[in-house]
C-alpha positions in Angstrom: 59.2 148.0 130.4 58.0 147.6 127.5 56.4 143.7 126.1 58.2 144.0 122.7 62.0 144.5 124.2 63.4 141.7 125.8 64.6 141.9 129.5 68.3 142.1 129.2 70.1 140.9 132.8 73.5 140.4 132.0 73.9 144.5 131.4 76.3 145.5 128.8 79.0 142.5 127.6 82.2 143.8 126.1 84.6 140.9 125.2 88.6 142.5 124.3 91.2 141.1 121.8 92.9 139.4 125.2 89.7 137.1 125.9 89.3 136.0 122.9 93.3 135.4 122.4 92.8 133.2 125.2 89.7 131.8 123.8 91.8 130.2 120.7 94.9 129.6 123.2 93.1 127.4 125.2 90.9 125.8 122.3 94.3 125.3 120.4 95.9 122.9 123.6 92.7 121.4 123.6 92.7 120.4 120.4 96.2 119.3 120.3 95.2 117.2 123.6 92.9 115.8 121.5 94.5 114.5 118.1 97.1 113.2 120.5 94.6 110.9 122.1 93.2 110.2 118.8 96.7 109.6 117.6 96.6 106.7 120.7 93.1 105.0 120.2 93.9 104.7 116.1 97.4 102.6 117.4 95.4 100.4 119.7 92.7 100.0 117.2 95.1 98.7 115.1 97.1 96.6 117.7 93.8 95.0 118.7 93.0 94.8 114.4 95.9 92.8 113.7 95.4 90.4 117.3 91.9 89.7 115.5 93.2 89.0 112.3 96.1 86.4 113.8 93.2 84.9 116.1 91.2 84.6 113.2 93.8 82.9 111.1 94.3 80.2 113.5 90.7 79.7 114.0 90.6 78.7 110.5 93.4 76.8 110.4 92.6 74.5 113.6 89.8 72.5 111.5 91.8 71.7 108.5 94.7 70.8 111.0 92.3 68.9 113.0 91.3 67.1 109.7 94.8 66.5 108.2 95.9 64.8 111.9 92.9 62.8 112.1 93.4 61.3 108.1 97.4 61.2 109.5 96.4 58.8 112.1 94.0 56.7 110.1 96.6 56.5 107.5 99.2 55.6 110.7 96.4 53.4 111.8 95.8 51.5 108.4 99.2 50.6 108.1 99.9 49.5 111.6 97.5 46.8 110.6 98.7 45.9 107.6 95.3 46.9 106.1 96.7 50.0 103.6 
């Protein structure tokens, strides 16, 4: 053998029409198979998106609730005694 030709040890190849038919078959399910799953992680992206955004909301609105009951009762307060 010569050092300029490489050692071939699979032999001849021939690949048909069939095989590679089969090829894109098989490649099309798993692609489908896979938009599908996509299809489910973007919908519980957005399910947990939109729990975020309503947790969110009331963490912002705790404080200022917080602060409007506290100026409630000190107003409540006041008035019980007569001082407001």
């Amino acid at each position: 053998m010569a050092q300029s030709e490489p050692e071939n040890r699979l032999g001849v190849v021939e690949i048909g029409a069939r095989e590679i038919y089969d090829e894109v078959v098989g490649l099309r399910t798993d692609m489908r198979s896979v938009a599908e799953k996509g299809e489910e992680l973007r919908a519980d992206v957005d399910d947990h998106e939109t729990r975020i955004r309503s947790l969110e909301q009331w963490r912002y609105a705790l404080p200022v609730a917080a602060v409007t009951g506290v100026v409630a009762a000190g107003v409540t307060v006041a008035k019980a005694t007569g001082k407001a």
